[in-house]
Every structure is written in structure tokens, then in C-alpha cells.
N, C-alpha and C positions, 0 to 999 in steps of 0.2 A: 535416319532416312536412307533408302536404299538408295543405290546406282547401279544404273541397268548397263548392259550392250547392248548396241542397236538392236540385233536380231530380240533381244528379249524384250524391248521396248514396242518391236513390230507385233510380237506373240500378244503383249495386252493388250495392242487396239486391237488386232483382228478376234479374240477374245470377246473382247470389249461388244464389238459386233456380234459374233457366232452366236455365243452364249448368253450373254445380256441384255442383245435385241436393240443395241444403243446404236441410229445408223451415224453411218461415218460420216457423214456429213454435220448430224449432230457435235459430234467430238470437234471438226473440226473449226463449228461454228462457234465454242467454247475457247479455243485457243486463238481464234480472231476478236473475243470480248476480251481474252486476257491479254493481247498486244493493244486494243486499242485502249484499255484501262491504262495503262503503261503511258501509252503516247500521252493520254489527258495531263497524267501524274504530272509527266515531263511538260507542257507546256504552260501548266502552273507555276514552272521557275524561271522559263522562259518561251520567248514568243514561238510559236509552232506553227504559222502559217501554208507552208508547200513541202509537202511530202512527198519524196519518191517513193515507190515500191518494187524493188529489183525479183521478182521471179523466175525460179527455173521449171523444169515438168513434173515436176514429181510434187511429190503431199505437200511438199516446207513451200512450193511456190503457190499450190492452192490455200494455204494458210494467209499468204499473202495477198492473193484476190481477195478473200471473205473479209482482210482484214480492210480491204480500199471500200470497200460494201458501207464498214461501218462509220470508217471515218469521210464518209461523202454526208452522215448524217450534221457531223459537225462542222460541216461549213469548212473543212479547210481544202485549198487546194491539193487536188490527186493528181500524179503522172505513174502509171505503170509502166513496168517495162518487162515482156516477156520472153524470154530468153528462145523461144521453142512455137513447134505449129501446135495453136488451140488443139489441133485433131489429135496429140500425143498426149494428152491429159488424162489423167483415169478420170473417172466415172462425179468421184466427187471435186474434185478441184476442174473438171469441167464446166460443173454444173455452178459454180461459182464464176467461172470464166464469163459465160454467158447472161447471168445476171448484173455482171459489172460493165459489161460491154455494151448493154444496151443503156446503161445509165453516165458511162464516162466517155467522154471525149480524148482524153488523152493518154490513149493507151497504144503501144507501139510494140508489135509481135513481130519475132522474127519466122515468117513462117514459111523461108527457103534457107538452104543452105549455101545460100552464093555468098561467096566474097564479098562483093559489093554492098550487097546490104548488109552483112555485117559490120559492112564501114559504117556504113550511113547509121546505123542503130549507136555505135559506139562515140559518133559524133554527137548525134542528137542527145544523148546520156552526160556526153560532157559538158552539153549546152543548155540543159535542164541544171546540172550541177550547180551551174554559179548562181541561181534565185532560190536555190532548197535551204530550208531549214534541219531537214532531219532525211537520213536515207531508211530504209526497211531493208534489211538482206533477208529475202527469202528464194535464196537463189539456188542452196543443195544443201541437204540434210544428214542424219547422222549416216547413215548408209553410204558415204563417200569412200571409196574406195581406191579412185586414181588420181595420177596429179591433174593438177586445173592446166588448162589449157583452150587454147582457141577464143572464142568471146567472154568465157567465163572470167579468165584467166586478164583479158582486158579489161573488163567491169569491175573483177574484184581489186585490179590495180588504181583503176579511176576513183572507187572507193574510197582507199586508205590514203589517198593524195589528195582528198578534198577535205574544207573545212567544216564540213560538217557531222551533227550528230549523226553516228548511227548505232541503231537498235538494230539486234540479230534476231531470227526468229530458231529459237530451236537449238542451234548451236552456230555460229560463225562458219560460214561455208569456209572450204580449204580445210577443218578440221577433222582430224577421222574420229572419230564418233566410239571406234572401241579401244581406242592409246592416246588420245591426245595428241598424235603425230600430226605436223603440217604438212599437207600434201603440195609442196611447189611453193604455195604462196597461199593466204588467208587472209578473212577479211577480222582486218583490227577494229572491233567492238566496244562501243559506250556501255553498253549493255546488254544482256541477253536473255530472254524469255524463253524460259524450256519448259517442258508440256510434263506435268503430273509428276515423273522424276527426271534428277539429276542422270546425263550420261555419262559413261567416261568420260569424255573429250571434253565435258562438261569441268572436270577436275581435276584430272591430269594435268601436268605441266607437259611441253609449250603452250598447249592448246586454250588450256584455263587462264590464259593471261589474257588471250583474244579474247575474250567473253564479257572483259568489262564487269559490270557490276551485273552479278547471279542470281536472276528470279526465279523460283519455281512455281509455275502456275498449274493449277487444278482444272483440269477440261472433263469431268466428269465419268474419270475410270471408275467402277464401286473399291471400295477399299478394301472388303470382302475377293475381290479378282486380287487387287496387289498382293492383300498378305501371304496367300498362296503362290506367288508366283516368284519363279528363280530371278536371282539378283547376283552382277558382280561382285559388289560391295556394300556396306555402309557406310555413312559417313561419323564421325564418332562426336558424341556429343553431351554435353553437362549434365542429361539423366542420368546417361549410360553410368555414369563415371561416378556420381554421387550413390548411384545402387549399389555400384560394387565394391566402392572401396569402404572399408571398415573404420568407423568414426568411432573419436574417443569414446568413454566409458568413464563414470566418477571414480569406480574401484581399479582403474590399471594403474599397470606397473610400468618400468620399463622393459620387460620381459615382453608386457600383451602387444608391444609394437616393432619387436621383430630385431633380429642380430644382423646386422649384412657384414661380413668380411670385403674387404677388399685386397684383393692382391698388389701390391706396389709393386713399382718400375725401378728405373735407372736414376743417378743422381744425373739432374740434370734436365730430367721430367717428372720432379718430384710436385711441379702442380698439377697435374692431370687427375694425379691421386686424391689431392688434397680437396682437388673441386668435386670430384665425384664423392668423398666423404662427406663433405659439408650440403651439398646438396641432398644426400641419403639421409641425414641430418634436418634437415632442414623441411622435408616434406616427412618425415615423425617418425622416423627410423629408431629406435630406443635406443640400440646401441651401435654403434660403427668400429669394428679391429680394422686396424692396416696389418698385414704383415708384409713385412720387406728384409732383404738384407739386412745383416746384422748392422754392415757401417754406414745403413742410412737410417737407424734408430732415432739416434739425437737429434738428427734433423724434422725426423716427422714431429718430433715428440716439440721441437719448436716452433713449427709451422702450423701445426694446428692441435689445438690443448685438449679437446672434447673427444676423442677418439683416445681408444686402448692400442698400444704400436707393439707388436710382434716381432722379435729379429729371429734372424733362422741362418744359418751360417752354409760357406756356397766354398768349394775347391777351387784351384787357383784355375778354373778353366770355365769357372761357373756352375756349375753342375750343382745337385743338392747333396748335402751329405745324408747319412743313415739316419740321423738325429732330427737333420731340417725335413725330411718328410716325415715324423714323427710329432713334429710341432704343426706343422702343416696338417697334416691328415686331425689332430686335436680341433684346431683352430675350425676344419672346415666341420667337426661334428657340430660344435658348438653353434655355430650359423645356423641362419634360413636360406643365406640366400649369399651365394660367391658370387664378387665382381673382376674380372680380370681381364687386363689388356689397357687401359688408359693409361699414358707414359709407361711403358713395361718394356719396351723397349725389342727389339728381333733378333739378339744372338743367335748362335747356333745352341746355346746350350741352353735357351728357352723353349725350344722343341720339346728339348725332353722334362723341361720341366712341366711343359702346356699338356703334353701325356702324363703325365704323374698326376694332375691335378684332375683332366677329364675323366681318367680310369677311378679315380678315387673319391670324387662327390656325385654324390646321389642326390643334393641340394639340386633347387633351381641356379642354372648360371645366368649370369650375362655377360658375354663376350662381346668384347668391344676394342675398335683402334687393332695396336701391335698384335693381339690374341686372332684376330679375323686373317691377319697379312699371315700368321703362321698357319694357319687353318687352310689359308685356300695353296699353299704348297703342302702340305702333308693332308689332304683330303681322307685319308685314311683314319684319320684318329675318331670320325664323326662315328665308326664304330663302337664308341665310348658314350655315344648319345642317351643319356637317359631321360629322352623325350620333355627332358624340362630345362631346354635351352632357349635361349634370347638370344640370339646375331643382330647388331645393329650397326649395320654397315651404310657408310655414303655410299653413293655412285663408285666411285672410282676403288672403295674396295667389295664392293658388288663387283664390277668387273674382273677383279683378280679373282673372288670366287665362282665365279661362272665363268671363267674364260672369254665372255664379250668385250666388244669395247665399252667406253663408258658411255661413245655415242649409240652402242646399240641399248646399252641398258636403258637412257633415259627416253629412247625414243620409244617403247615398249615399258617401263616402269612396271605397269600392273603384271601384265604375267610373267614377263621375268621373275618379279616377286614371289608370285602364284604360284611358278614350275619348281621354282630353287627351295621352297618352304616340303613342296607335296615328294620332290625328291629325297629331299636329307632327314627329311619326318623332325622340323624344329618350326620354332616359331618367326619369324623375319622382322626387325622393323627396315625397312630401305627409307635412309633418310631423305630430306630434299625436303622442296616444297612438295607441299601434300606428302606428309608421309605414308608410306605404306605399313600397314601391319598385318601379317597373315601366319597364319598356322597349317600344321599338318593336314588339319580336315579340309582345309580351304575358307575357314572362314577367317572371313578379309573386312578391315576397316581403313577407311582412307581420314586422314589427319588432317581438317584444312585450319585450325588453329595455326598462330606463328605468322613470321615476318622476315626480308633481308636483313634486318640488323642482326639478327641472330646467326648470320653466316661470320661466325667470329671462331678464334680459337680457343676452346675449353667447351664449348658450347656441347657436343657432343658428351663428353664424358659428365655435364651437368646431369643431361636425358639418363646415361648410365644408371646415376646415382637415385635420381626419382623413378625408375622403374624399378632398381635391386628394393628399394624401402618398401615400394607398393606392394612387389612379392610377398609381402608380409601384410598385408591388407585387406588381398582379394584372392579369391579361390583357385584362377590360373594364371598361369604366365600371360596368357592373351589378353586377358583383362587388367594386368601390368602393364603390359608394354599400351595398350591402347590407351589407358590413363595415364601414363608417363608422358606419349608422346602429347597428347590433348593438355594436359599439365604445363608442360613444358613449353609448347606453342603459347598458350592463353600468357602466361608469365610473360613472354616476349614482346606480345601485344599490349602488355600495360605498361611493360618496359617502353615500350614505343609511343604509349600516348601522352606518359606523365614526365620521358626524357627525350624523347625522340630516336629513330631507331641510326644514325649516324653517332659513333663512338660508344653502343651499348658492347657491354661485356659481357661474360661468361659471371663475374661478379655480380652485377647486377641482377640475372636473372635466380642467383643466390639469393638477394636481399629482396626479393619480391616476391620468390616463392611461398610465404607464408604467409603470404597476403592470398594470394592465389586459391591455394588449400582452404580458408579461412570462407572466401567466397564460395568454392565449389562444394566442399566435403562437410565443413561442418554445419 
């Protein structure tokens, strides 16, 4: 499914209209049967008798007229409230205005800008409050661009401080529409009704939490407009992911499913290693090498039995000798696919080793953890790019590779993502909730698989290990990482349903991944 920005979201209805001949009122009339489908659902589980409906002057508040239109059919009580003078309405959400106003009684427009009546509206709002069963937010849409302030800014406070349900129409006002950033303050959402596609703001984090539970409703764009039309993102999903990844065969070997090396780390974080093997393993990796230090051989070699352990011998100041890049450069022909950086640890004399290895494989990598912390102080090395890299950085080492903060990272996610992939010409996952995944060309999938229990330690170097396996599966790195992370996510989730997501591990989502694969790929 795609995800729009507002501005491209604007381009298909006016589209929609231009070329289609669909009038807007039509569309709009569509997205008022598809909230008040919604409200029915909902009062099937519970009692839905007084409904407010919060609008502001623009499209999202005339969605909310046409939507009081519908529900006056079904008997329940309406109170609107309109943020603004009828006379500032466009064309269609006027003509909604007017229809409803001759049929409802209680409807309350601020149609001066005095103080006073601001009061008096924000009164009346809190006094309708206490007999409501359900609010409507159709107060400002994804095209928000400032923070909330003045009566907005009061109503969407009186909102989130009442006991009631509320349903958002479009996107939770307060939310911007192309980052998911809150603007001041947002309205926190039971639910929310977004029209034909998902927005940003729609799946972004903060913004995707105010959303409540994620409808996407169909108000009659032709599918014929969408498929042609630019899109932020996709969102990545179990076709995608069963198309591209390569399922067994009765005649394979362990050859037809692919070699991943792993590079190891420091004693000390010799699990980080061990989790990304097993997991590389685990989602049908054929074969798995560690190489590490020579004097962390016999520990690999007891830690985990199923993998081939490498040692390569280092000077007394770390460095490789003449011979360990000799086993190393071996090690990396023999691969598909190099993993390095979980537990590996940040000397100074992994510098030169993190250049010794980037100059020297023409493999897909995957960089990850300690490998990224070296990378974003020697930015130089990305000269060694051979366009078949993985970056899978959190937040906070996204920040050290861009120089932002981690508040400016998350507040921005997508194009941060976007700008750092089309710069350094690699591929990105930015971990978080909703992952991002993006490539050079800009083509971008957002990850909404996964759960907080999965904010654990090893977790990350799990994802490592089922993207380096996938490498071997599917025909690019983008279509790795997109199915690692969607992998990854879905395992977390059934981790979550079948233990619950307090004390899940980075084990765990080991022991489930083959159940996982099992559902999705085979």
C-alpha cells in the first residue's frame, strides 16, 4: 500500500476532480459513509447515543458536516461545533454546511473572532462533554503546518481530558501530515478514518500513536489515478515478501541458501555475534563463518556448535597482521554476504581494520552497531561503497551519522532517512517503531510489523542476522532489508501474543523465527 504526503494526497483529489469528472463533493460524500460505517461498527460494541462533531474550515471539518448529514439518519443525537464563519468554507464543505443547518438544531459556529465568544463556545464544548458518548475530530487535516493555538488549541485540550471515545477523521489534528511531528499538542485518538491512502503522519512515530486503531477507507479515487501517481512510501507487506524471497527446492544444498560471514567482536560481546549467527541460521542461512580473533576461537566454538569459527591473529596494538588479511580477504571470497559490527567493539585499531574490510568486499555488507559508530567519524571510508551496502542504525546512531540530534532525527524520521540513503548512494534501515527502509533511488518502505517488547538488547543484531541470510534469497539488498525488517517485526508479534511482550528476548525472537518463515515464505 502506498503512503502519500499531504501535497500528493491534495494532487489525487484535485485529479480526482480535473480528469475524472468525480465532483468533490462526491468524494467527499464517500468519506462521510466511510466515518459513519465506522461509528455504526462502534456502537455495536457499545452504546453510541450523543455524538459530538468538532470541525474546523477546511475539507477535514466539511467531512465532518456531511458526516452529522448521515448520522441524523440514525436517530442518534448530533451537536456540531464549528470552529470558524460558515462564509470561510470552500465551495464543498459549505454546501454541506448549509444542508445540515437547516436540519439540526444544535450547531454552534464561531462566526467572530472575539474573545468572548471564544469563551462561550469553549464553555458550551465542555458542557456538551459530560453527556457524549463519542467526540468526531474533524477539526484540521493533514496540511497542518503550525502549532495549535487559540480555540483550537483549547478544544483539542478539552478532547484528550474527556472520557470519551474519539474517532479522528483523516488524521488526529495536531499531527503534521508529512513527519508525524506534533505540532504543540494533538488530539489522542480511539481511532482513525483516513481517506483512500495511509499518510505520513498516518505512520510515522509520535504521530501514529495518536491514531488509535488505523482504518483506511476507500472514497472512490479510480485505482487507475493511484497507480500512476507519486507516493512517499510503501508500506511493506507479506506478498511483497513471499515474492521475493526464495523458497526451498527438493534438490538444494547447503550451498543454494547462501554463506554469510560474520565478522566478530571483543570478548565480552561475544553475544551479539552469536545472536546474529543463529538468527542468520535460523531464517535458512546454509552456512554461517564467524571470524574473530584468534583468542576468541574456543569460545565461539563453545558458544555456538553450528557455525565454522575463523581465527586471524591481531599485533599487540590490534591491528591485522599480513596473514589475518589473507584469511580474511579468503573468508570474504567465499561469502554472499558480510556481517560486521554487532559486539565488534570501537578501538582505534578497528578503523583500520573497518577500511581493510570495506576496500576489500565487493559482497553485499551489513553494517551494523560498533561498524556504524566507526563509519559516521571517518565518513570517508563510504568511498569504498560498493553500492551493496545495509546501514541499520537506531535513532541515536542515525544521529552520530548525520550530525542531528536524535530529537531532530525522530522528529523528521522519513526524510532524514530519505536525504542520508540518496546522499551516501546505500541502502538505510532507521530502526524504531515503523522502520524505515530506503535506497539510493528513493525507493522507500515503511515497516509497521513489530512491538515494544522488542526494544531489548540483542534485538537489533537478530534483524542483522535475517537480513545478511535474506541476502541470499532475494535479488537486492532492498528487498533484504525490507523482508528482514517485516520478518523481524511479525516474529516479535507472535512473540507478543503467545508470551507477552514484557520480558521477551532477543532469544526468543530466535526460537520463533522459524515459525515465522514457515508462515510467510513457505
Amino acid at each position: 500500500m502506498k503512503v502519500l504526503y499531504s501535497e500528493q494526497m491534495n494532487i489525487l483529489d484535485q485529479k480526482a476532480v480535473t480528469e475524472y469528472k468525480i465532483p468533490g463533493l462526491i468524494l467527499m460524500e464517500h468519506a462521510s459513509l466511510a466515518l459513519e460505517k465506522e461509528i455504526v461498527k462502534q456502537s455495536q460494541k457499545r452504546a453510541v447515543n450523543k455524538v459530538i462533531i468538532c470541525c474546523g474550515i477546511g475539507n477535514n471539518g466539511g467531512d465532518g458536516l456531511a458526516l452529522a448529514r448521515q448520522l441524523l439518519k440514525k436517530k442518534i443525537e448530533i451537536t456540531v461545533f464549528l470552529l470558524g464563519n460558515p462564509q470561510q468554507l470552500k465551495k464543498d464543505s459549505q454546501d454541506n454546511y448549509i444542508m445540515i443547518s437547516k436540519q439540526l438544531d444544535n450547531m454552534y459556529c464561531l462566526k467572530n473572532n472575539i474573545q468572548d465568544e471564544k469563551n462561550k463556545m469553549v464553555e458550551r464544548f465542555q458542557k456538551e462533554l459530560q453527556t457524549a458518548d463519542l467526540i468526531v475530530d474533524a477539526l484540521l487535516g493533514t496540511g497542518l503546518d503550525r502549532s495549535i493555538e487559540g480555540i483550537y488549541d483549547l478544544f483539542i485540550h478539552a478532547i484528550n481530558e474527556s472520557l470519551c471515545t474519539v474517532l479522528a477523521v483523516d488524521i488526529p489534528s495536531g499531527v503534521q501530515g508529512n513527519t508525524g511531528k506534533i505540532l504543540s499538542r494533538a488530539v489522542q485518538a480511539d481511532s482513525t478514518v483516513t481517506f483512500q491512502l495511509p499518510k505520513v503522519g498516518n505512520v510515522i512515530y509520535p504521530g501514529a500513536y495518536n491514531n488509535g486503531k488505523l482504518m483506511v477507507a476507500d472514497i472512490g479515487i479510480p485505482e487507475k489515478l493511484i497507480d500512476k501517481s507519486e507516493f512517499a512510501a510503501r508500506i511493506s507487506d507479506a506478498d511483497s515478501v513471499k515474492k521475493w524471497v526464495r523458497r526451498y527446492r527438493k534438490d538444494d544444498h547447503k550451498g543454494c541458501s547462501g554463506t554469510v560471514l560474520i565478522i566478530a567482536g571483543v570478548k565480552g560481546m561475544t553475544g551479539a555475534t552469536v545472536l546474529a549467527a543463529k538468527s542468520a541460521m535460523k531464517s535458512g542461512a546454509g552456512l554461517v563463518r564467524i571470524a574473530c580473533e584468534e583468542s576468541l576461537v574456543q569460545l565461539f566454538e563453545q558458544l555456538i556448535h553450528e557455525t565454522t569459527t575463523i581465527g586471524y591473529p591481531i599485533d599487540k596494538d590490534g591491528h591485522l597482521l599480513k596473514c589475518a588479511k589473507t584469511i580474511l580477504q579468503s573468508q570474504i571470497d567465499l561469502a554472499d554476504v558480510v556481517v560486521i559490527g554487532p559486539g565488534w567493539g570501537s578501538s582505534k585499531s578497528r578503523r583500520t581494520q573497518l577500511e581493510f574490510l570495506l576496500q576489500n568486499c565487493q559482497k553485499p555488507l551489513i553494517l551494523d552497531a560498533d561498524a556504524l559508530n566507526i563509519l559516521s567519524d571517518n565518513m570517508e571510508l563510504f568511498a569504498y561503497n560498493n553500492k551493496h551496502w545495509v546501514l541499520t542504525p537506531h535513532p541515536g546512531e542515525m544521529a552520530r551519522l548525520t550530525g542531528l540530534s536524535v530529537e531532530e532525527v525522530n522528529q523528521n524520521r522519513l526524510d532524514v532517512a530519505k536525504n542520508f540513503a540518496e546522499k551516501w548512494n546505500t541502502t538505510l534501515v532507521l530502526k524504531g517503531a515503523n522502520t524505515i527502509i530506503v535506497n539510493e533511488k528513493q525507493e522507500t518502505w515503511i515497516n509497521t510489523t513489530g512491538n515494544p517488547g522488542m526494544a531489548a538488547g540483542g534485538s537489533g543484531d537478530v534483524l542483522a542476522g535475517i537480513i545478511a541470510s535474506l541476502c541470499c534469497r532475494t535479488e537486492t539488498v532492498l528487498q533484504s532489508a525490507v523482508a528482514g525488517a517485516f520478518l523481524h517485526g511479525l516474529t516479535g508479534d507472535l512473540v507478543a501474543d503467545e508470551k507477552g511482550k514484557f520480558g521477551m528476548t532477543s532469544g526468543d525472537l530466535i526460537e520463533y523465527l522459524p515459525n515465522i518463515m514457515k508462515k510467510i515464505i513457505e
